[in-house]
C-alpha positions in Angstrom: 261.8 -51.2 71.2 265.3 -50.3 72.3 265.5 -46.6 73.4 268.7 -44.2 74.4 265.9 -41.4 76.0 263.2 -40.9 77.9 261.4 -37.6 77.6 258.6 -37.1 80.4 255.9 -34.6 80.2 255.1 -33.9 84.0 251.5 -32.8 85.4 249.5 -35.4 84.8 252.6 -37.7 84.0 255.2 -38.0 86.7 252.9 -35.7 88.9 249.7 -36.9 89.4 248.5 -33.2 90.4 246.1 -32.3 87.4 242.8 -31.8 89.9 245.3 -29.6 92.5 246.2 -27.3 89.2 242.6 -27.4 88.7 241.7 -26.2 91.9 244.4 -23.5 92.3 243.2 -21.9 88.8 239.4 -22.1 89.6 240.6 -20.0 93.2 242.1 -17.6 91.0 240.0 -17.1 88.4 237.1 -16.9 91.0 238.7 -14.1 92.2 239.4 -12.1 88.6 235.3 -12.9 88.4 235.6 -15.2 85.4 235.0 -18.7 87.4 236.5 -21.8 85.6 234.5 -24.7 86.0 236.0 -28.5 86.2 234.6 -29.5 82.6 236.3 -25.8 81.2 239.7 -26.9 82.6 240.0 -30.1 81.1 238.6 -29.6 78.0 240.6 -26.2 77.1 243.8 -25.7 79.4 244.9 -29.0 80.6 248.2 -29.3 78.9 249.3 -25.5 78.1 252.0 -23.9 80.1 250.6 -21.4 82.8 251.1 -18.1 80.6 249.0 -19.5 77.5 246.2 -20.2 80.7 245.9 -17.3 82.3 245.7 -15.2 79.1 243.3 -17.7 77.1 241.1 -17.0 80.2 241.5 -13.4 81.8 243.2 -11.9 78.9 246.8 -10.6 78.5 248.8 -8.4 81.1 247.9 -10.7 84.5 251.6 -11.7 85.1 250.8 -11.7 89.2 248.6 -14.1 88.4 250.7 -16.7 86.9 253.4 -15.6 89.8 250.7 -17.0 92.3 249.6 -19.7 91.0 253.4 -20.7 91.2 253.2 -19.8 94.7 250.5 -21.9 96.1 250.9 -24.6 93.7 254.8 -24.9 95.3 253.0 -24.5 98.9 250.7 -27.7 98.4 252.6 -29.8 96.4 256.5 -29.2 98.0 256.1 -32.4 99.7 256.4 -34.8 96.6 253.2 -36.3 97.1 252.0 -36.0 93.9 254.1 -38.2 92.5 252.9 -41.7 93.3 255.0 -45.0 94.0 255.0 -46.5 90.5 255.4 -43.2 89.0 258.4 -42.5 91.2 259.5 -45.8 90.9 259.4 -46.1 87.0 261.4 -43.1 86.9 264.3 -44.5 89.1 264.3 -47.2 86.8 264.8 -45.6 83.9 267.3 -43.2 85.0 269.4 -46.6 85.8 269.8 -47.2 82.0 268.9 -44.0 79.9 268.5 -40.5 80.3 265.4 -38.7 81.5 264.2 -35.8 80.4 261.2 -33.7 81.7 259.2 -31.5 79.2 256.6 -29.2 80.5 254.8 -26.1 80.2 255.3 -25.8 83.9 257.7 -23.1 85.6 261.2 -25.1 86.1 260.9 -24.0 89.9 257.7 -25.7 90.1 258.9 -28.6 88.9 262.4 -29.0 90.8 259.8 -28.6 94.0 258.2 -31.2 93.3 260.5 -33.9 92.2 262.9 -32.8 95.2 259.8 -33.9 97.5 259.8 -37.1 95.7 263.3 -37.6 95.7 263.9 -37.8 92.1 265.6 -34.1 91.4 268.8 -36.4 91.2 267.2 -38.8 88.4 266.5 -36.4 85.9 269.1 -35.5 83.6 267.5 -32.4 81.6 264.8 -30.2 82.2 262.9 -27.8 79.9 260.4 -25.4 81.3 257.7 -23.3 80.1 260.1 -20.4 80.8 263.4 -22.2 78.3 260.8 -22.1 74.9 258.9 -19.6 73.0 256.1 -22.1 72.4 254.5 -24.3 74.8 252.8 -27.5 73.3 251.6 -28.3 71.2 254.2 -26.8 69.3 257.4 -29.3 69.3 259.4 -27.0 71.0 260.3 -28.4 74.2 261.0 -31.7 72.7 263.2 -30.9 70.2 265.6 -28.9 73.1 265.3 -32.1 75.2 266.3 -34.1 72.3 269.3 -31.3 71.7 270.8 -31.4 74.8 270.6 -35.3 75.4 272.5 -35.6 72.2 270.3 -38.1 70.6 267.7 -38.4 67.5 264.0 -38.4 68.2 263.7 -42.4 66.6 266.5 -43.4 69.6 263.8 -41.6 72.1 259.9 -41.8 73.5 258.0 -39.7 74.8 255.3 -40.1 77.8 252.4 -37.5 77.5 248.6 -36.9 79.2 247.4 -34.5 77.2 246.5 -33.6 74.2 248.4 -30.8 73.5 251.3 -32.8 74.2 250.5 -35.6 72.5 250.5 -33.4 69.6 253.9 -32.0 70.5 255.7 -34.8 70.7 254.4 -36.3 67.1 255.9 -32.6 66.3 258.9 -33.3 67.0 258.5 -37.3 65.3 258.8 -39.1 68.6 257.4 -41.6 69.3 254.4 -41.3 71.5 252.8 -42.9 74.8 249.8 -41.4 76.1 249.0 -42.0 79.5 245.0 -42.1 80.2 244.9 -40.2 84.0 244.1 -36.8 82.5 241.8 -36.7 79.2 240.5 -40.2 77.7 242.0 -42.6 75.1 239.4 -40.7 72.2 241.3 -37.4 73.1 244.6 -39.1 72.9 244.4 -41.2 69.7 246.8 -39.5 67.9 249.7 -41.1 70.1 251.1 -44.6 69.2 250.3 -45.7 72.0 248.0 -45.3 75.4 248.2 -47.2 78.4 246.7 -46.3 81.7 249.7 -45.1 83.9 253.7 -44.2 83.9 254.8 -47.4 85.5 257.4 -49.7 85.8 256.1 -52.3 83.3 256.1 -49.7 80.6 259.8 -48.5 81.3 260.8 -52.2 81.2 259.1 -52.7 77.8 261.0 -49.6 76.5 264.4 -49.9 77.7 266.8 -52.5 77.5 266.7 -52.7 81.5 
């Protein structure tokens, strides 16, 4: 397989920072006296943007929620750790030959924290946010605006994805799917193409003419 795009979800993708999100939202929602417990997160909010989260468990109208849970979540994560070696380094390698797009239900200045810790804000080309769409995944949404402003055709692109949700997006939009097994297991993720354990270089080399 010969691709012209790469299209990378990010929490639990680039970012290995699922448990940190997990842990911010459980401080919050302990507060708001609806606790979240590990088991609830994963199994009903991994994978939706931060809006769809904080209503699907407190209810609408909690919008200083959402605006602290960007705050701390910037706080602990600004230095790039998150993002491991072959995470990082798979994403330098691709940006060598194709374009990289992120798609996430993430806020974009979440994001741009992050990869500017990790050195990588220079290696992405696009960026859509939960804040650019009016549906998060798994609605195709994001995808298809990556796909847009890239200038190429979902068959010339792949998408990398650890959740559900996203999975389901991106088979939305008619990409072509690798699920990544860090967040949710492979029975959880069979409706991608393909699942492998990690975002790595190996994969990127198998993708891309490199």
């Amino acid at each position: 397989m010969a691709i012209r795009g790469l299209l990378l979800d990010f929490n639990g993708t680039i970012s290995d920072d699922e448990s940190l999100l997990c842990s911010i939202l459980q401080e919050l929602f302990t507060e708001r006296g609806k606790p979240l417990s590990t088991e609830e997160y994963y199994e009903r909010l991994a994978g939706l943007s931060d809006p769809e989260i904080v209503e699907l468990w407190l209810g609408p109208g909690h919008g200083d929620v959402v605006a602290r849970k960007i705050e701390l979540y910037r706080e602990r994560a600004a230095d790039g750790a998150t993002v491991g070696p072959e995470a990082r380094e798979a994403v330098l390698v691709a940006a060598g030959h194709v374009p990289v797009a992120v798609v996430s239900g993430s806020a974009r200045i979440e994001i741009e924290t992050v990869l500017e810790g990790a050195g990588l804000n220079g290696a992405v080309s696009w960026l859509v946010a939960a804040e650019d769409v009016e549906r998060g995944k798994p609605a195709p949404d994001g995808y298809l605006r990556a796909l847009e402003a890239l200038g190429i055709s979902a068959v010339d692109a792949v998408a990398v994805e650890d959740s559900e949700v996203g999975v389901a997006a991106a088979k939305a939009a008619k990409l072509y799917c690798v699920a990544v097994t860090g967040t949710m297991g492979p029975e959880r993720l069979a409706a991608a193409d393909e699942i492998v354990p990690r975002l790595n270089t190996d994969l990127v080399r198998r993708l891309i003419p490199c």
